[in-house]
N, C-alpha and C positions, 0 to 999 in steps of 0.2 A: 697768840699775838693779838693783841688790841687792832682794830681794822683801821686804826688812825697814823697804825704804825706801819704800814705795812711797806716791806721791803719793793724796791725798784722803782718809786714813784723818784718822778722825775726833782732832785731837789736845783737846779741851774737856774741863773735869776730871775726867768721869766721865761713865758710859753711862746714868747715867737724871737728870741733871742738867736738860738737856732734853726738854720733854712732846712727844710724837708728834704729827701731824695727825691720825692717826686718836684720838690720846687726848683733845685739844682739842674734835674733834666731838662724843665722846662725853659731854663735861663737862655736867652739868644745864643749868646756864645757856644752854649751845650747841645742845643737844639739842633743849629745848623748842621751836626756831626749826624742828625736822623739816630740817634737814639732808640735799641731794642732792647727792651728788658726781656732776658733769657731765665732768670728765675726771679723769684722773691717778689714778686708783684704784689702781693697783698703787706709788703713790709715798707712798702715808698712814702709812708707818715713818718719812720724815724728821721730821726736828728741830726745835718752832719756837723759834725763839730770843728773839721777840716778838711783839706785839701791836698794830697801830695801826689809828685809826679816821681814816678821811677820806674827802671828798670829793669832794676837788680833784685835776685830772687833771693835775696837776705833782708828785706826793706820790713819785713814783721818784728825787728827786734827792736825797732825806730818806734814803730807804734805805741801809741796810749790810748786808743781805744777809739772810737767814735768817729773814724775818718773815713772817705773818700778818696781811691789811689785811682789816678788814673795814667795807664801807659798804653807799651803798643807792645807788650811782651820782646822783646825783641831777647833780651839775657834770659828768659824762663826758660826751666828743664825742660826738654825736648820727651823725655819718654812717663808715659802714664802716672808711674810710679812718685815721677818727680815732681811734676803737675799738681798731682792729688796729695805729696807733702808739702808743695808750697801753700795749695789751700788751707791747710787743714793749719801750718802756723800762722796765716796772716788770719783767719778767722779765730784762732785762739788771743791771735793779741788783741782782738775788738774790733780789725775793720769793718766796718758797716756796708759799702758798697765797692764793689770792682769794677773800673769800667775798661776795656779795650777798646781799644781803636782797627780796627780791620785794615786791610791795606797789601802793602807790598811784603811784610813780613807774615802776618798772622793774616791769612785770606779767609780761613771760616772758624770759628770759633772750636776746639777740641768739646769732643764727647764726652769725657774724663773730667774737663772745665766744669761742664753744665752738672755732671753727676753728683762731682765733688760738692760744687758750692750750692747747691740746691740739698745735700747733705748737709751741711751746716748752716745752715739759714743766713748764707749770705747772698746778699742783692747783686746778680750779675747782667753787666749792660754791654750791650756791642754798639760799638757806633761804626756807620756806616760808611762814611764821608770824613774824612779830617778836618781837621778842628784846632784852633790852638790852643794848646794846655794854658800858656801865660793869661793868654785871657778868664779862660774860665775860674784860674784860682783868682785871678785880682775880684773878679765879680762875688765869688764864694766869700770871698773873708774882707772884702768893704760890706759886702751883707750883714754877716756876722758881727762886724763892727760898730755899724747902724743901731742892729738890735740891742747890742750891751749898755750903749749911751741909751736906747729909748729905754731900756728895763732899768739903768741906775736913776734915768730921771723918773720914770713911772714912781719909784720904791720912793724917791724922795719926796713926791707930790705925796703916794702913801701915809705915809710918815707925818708930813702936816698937816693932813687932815685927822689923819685918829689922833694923833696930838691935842687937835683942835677940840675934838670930840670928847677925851677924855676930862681935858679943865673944864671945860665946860658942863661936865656933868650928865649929860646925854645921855638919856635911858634906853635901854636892853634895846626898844620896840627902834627908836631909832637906828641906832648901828646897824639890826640886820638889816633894816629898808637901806643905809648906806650900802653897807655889803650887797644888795639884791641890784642894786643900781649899779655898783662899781664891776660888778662880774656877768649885770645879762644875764641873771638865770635864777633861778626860784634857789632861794636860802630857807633855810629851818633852824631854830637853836634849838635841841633836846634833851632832855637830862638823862639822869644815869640809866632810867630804865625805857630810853628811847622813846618818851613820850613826845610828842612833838608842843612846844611851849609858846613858840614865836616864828610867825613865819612871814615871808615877804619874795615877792616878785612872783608871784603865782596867777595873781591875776583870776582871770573866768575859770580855768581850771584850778580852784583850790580845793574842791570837794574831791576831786579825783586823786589829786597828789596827794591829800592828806589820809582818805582812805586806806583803812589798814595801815598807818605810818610804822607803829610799831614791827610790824611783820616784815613788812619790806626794809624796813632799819637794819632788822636784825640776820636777814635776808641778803644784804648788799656785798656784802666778801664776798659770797659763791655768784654771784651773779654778772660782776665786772663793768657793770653799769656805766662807768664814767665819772661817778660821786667823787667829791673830794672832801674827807672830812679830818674835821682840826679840833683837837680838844680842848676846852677851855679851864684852865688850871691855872694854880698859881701856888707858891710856898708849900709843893706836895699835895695841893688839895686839888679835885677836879669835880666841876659843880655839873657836866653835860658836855656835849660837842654841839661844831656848826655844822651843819651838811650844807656843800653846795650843788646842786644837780649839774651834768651838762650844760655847757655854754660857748661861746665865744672863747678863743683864749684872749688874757690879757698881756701887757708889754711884762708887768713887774713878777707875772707869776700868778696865776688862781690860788694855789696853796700860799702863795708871802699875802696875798688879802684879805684871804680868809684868817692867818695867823697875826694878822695886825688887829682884825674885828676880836679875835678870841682875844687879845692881849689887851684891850677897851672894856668887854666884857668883865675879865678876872678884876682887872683892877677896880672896877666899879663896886665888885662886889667885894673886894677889901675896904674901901673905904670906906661903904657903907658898914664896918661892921661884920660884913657876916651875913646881913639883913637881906631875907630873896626876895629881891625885888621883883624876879621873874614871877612870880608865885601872884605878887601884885601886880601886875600889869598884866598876866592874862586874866587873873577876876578882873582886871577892868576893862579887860578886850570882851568879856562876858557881856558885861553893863552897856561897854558902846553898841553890841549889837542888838540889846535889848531894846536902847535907845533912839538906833540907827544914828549913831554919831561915834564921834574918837575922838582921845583923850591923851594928851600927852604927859599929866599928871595929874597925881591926885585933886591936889587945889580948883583946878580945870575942870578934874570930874565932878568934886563938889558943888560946886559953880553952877554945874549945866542941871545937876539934881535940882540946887535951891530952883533954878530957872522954870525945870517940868512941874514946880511944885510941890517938892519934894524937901520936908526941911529938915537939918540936918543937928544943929548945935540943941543939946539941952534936952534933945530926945530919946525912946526908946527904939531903937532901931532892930525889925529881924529879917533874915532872908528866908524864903518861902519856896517852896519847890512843889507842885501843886501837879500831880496825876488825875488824869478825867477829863478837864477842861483845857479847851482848845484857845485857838487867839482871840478868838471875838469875844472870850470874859474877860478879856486884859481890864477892858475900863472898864467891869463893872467891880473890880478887885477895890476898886478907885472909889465909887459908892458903897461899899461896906466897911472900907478905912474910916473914910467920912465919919460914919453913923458913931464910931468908936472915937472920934474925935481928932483923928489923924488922916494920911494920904498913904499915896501907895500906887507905883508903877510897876507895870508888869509886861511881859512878853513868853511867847514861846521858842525855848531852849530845846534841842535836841528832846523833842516829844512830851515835854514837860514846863506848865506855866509858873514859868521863875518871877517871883515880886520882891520889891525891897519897898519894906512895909515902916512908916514913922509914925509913931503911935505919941503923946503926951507920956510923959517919965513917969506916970502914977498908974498908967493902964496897962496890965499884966494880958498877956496873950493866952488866956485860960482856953480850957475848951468851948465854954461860951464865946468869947471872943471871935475865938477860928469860925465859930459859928455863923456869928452876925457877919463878917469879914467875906465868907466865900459865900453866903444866902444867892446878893444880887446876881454873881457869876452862874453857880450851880442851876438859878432858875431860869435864867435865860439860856443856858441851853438844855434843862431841861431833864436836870439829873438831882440827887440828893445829894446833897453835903454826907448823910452818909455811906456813900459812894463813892466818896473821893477818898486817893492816896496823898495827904496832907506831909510833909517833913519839915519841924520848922528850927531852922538854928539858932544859937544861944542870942540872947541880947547883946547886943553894941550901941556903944556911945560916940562911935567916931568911923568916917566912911572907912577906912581899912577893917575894923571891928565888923563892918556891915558888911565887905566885899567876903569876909571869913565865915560870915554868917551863910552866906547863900551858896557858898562852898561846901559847909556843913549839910546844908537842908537837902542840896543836888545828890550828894551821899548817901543820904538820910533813905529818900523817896522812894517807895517799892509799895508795901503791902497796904491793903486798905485801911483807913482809919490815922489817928496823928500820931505820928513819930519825932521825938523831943531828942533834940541832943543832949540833955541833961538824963534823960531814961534810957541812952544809947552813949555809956563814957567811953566804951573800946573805940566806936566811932567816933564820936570826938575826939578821941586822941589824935587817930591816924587823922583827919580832919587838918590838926593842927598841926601835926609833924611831917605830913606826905611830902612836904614840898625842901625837905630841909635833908642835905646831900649825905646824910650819915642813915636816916631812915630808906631814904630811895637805895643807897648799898646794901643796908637790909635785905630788902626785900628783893634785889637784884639777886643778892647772892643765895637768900633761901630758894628761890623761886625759878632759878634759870634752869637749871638741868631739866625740871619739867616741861617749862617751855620751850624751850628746843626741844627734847623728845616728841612734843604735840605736834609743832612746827614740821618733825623731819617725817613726823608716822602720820600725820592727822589725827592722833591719840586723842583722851579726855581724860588724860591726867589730872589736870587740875579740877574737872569739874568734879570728878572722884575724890579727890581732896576735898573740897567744895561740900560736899555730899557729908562725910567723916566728920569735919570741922563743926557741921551744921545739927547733926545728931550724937552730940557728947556720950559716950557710954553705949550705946544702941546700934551698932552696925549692923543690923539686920535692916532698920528703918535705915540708913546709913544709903545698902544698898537698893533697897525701893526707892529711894528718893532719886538713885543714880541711874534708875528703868536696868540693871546692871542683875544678874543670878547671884547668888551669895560668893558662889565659886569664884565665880568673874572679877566681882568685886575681890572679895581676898588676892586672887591674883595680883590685881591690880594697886593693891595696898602693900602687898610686897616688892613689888617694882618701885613703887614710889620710895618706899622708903629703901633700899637700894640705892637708888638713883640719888638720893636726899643725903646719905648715910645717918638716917638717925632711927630713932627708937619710935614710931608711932601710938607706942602707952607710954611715952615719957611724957606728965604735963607741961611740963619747961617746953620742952621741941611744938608740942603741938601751939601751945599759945603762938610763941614766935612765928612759927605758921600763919596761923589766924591772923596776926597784927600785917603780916605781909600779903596774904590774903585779903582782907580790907583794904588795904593801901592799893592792890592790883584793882579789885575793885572799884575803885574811884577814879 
C-alpha cells in the first residue's frame, strides 16, 4: 500500500475539531468528580466524538463508535462473567472511554472491570466525587460544536486562498512556503523516487532534515513518525508527494492543507502543459545559492544575471562543474571568461565549482578555450588545469537552456580531464529526461527491490550493479572493481537478478539498468 494511503489516518474536518480524553477529564465540570485513570493512560490523545449517559447494560447496541459513556453502573451485571460481557461488547461497538462515578452504589471499582478493559484497550476512569452528567456533556458537545464551525471556517479560508494561488499562477517554490506557513512545520515536495525538490519551513535545521532524505522517505511507514504525506496527482497521473513533518495541529485538518497545496501543485502542472516546472526552479534554487540571492522566476532570474554581469540574449551560454578548485577561484573564473571575450560567475556547489559561463555566439568552448578559462583559477591556487575534473554541458541560448546545462555538467563531473555532454549522449539523455514523471517511474521501478534490499541488509547491491554496468563483457574486472572474490560477486549477481527478475546477459535488461542507474546517479 502506497504510505499516502495508509489506513486509520484520521480523515474528520480538522485536528482539534474533536476534544481529547485527556482534554474532557480536564474540563471543570469533569474534574471536580477528581478523576482516576484506572487503565489506558498512554491512550488520553484519542478523540471523543460524544457523550452518553446510561445505565443500562444494553447501551453498546446504541453505539457508533468514538464515544464517551459516563454512569454510576447502577443496572450493570453484578457477576464477573457479566462484567467482562458487558466490556467486551461496548468496546466492540467503539467506545473509547468508560468512566464511573463511585459512590453509594459502586464503592470500589471491580477487578474483572480493570482486567477486562485494560484487555481491550479501553480507557477506564473512576471518579471520585459526583459530579453532574448534564453538565459535563453540554460542555463536551458545545466543544465539539466550536470546533466544527472553526474547521468549516478554516477549510473555507483554505479554499480562498489556494484559489487565490492557483489564478494567479504561483510557483511550486511558493505554495510549499504557503503550506510551511499555514501548518508550522517543515514541508518538502518530492518526486517519484523521493528525492527531495522543494522545501520550506526548515529554517537553520535544513542540512539536518534534508540529510539522507531519501532513506528516511523511504524509511517513514515503519518508523510512525508523525509525517503526513499527500500525493500530488491529477487525471491518473502523479508527478511526487508533499511531506509535512510534525506540527501543531490545524482547525481545517493537516492532511485537508496539505491536499489543497497538492491540488495547486497538479493543476499548475496541467496548465502548464505537462512542463516540470519543479525541475526549473530548483536549477534556479541552484543559481540563487550560487548567487546568494532568490528568484521567483525566471525573468527575475535573468534580471539579476544581466545585473552580476552576466549577459544573456544573443549568446553562447554553458554550465561548468569544475572538480579541484575551491571558492576563492570563483572570480578568477570571471578573468579567464574575460580573456575569451565573455563573463562568468561561479560558486561552490556541493564540493564542486559550478559556473555559468557567456561567451560571444562565435566562441566555441574547445579544449583550448577550457584552457585559457580555468588558467587564472587553477594558478591561484596553485594547481594545473591538467589536474582538474572539468564537465561541461551542452550550449544554450536562453537561461532555461543554461539552468539544463549546469545540470548536465554537475552529472557530468568525476574523472580527471573534460568531459562533453556531446562525448557522454547516455548522460545527456538521463540529463534531459531525469526530471520527467515517466523516466523517474523507470527507474523507481527498476531499481527499488535493490534499494530496499540495501536499506533493510546494509547490502551493496547496487554498487555491484554499479561495478557490472561499468565493465561490459568482463566480470572478472567487474568483480575487482567491486573489492568483492569472484564467488562473492556471482553470488551477488544472482540475487540481483532474482530480486530484479530479469536476465543479466540480456542487452535490453542491462541498458534499462544503466539509464536508471545514471538517473539514480544524479
Amino acid at each position: 500500500m502506497d504510505r499516502s494511503e495508509r489506513p486509520g489516518e484520521d480523515r474528520l474536518p480538522g485536528d482539534r475539531v474533536l476534544p481529547s480524553i485527556a482534554e474532557v477529564l480536564a474540563m471543570p465540570s469533569l474534574a471536580e468528580g477528581r478523576p482516576e485513570v484506572l487503565t489506558g493512560a498512554e491512550l488520553l490523545d484519542r478523540p471523543i466524538r460524544w457523550v452518553h449517559v446510561s445505565e443500562g447494560a444494553e447501551i453498546g447496541r446504541f453505539l457508533n463508535g468514538g464515544e464517551m459513556l459516563l454512569t454510576t453502573g447502577s443496572s450493570w451485571p453484578r457477576t464477573p462473567e457479566g462484567l467482562a460481557r458487558f466490556v467486551a461488547e461496548v468496546a466492540e461497538a467503539g467506545l473509547t472511554a468508560l468512566v464511573i462515578e463511585l459512590g453509594r452504589l459502586i464503592r470500589v471499582v471491580p477487578d474483572v472491570l480493570v482486567e477486562e478493559c485494560a484487555a481491550h484497550g479501553l480507557v477506564l476512569v473512576a471518579l471520585h466525587r459526583e459530579v453532574r452528567f448534564i453538565a459535563v456533556t453540554e460542555a463536551v458537545h458545545r466543544r465539539i460544536m466550536v470546533g466544527q464551525n472553526d474547521a468549516l471556517r478554516a477549510r473555507q479560508e483554505l479554499h480562498a486562498l489556494f484559489s487565490g494561488l492557483i489564478l494567479h499562477g504561483a510557483p511550486a517554490d511558493h505554495i510549499v512556503q504557503e503550506l510551511a506557513r499555514l501548518l508550522d512545520a517543515p514541508v518538502v515536495l518530492e518526486s517519484l523516487g523521493h528525492e527531495a525538490i522543494l522545501s520550506a519551513g526548515i529554517g537553520s535545521g535544513a542540512i539536518e532534515l534534508l540529510r539522507d532524505w531519501e532513506t528516511r522517505s523511504r524509511r517513514a511507514d515503519d518508523q510512525a513518525d508523525g509525517w503526513t504525506v499527500v500525493p500530488v496527482e491529477a487525471r491518473g497521473i502523479r508527478w511526487g508527494a508533499l511531506v509535512a513533518l510534525p506540527g501543531p495541529p490545524h482547525p481545517a485538518g493537516r492532511r485537508t492543507v496539505l491536499e489543497q497545496g497538492a491540488v495547486a501543485l497538479a493543476l499548475g502542472r496541467l496548465v502548464d502543459g505537462g512542463v516540470d516546472d519543479w525541475a526549473r526552479i530548483s536549477g534556479q534554487r541552484l543559481v540563487d545559492a550560487l548567487l546568494e540571492g532568490r528568484f521567483s522566476s525566471i525573468r527575475q532570474f535573468a534580471v539579476r544575471l544581466r545585473a552580476a554581469g552576466l549577459p544573456i540574449g544573443g549568446r553562447r551560454l554553458h554550465g561548468l562543474a569544475i572538480g579541484g578548485l575551491g571558492a576563492a577561484a570563483a572570480a578568477a573564473i570571471d578573468d579567464g571568461a574575460r580573456r575569451l571575450g565573455g563573463r562568468a560567475v561561479a560558486g561552490l556547489i556541493d564540493g564542486s565549482l559550478v559556473a555559468l559561463v557567456s561567451l560571444p555566439p562565435d566562441r566555441r568552448l574547445d579544449d583550448a578555450a577550457v584552457a585559457v578559462l580555468l588558467a587564472p583559477g587553477a594558478a591561484q591556487e596553485g594547481v594545473t588545469t591538467a589536474r582538474l575534473s572539468v564537465a561541461i554541458g551542452a550550449a544554450a541560448e536562453d537561461v532555461d537552456g543554461l539552468l539544463q546545462s549546469v545540470r548536465q555538467a554537475s552529472e557530468l563531473v568525476g574523472p580527471r580531464g573534460i568531459q562533453r555532454t556531446e562525448a557522454r549522449p547516455l548522460a545527456g539523455l538521463v540529463a534531459t529526461l531525469r526530471d520527467d514523471r515517466r523516466f523517474q517511474a523507470h527507474t523507481e521501478r527498476m531499481l527499488a527491490p535493490l534499494i530496499e534490499h540495501d536499506l533493510r541488509h546494509g547490502g551493496d547491491l547496487l554498487l555491484v550493479l554499479r561495478a557490472l554496468l561499468s565493465h561490459p563483457g568482463n566480470r572478472t574486472a567487474a568483480a575487482s572493481a567491486s573489492h568483492l572474490s569472484r564467488s562473492v560477486f556471482y553470488q551477488r549477481l544472482a540475487l540481483i537478478a532474482e530480486l530484479l527478475d530479469v536476465d543479466l546477459d540480456d542487452g535490453e535488461a542491462l541498458a534499462a539498468l544503466h539509464l536508471a542507474l545514471l538517473a539514480r546517479r544524479s
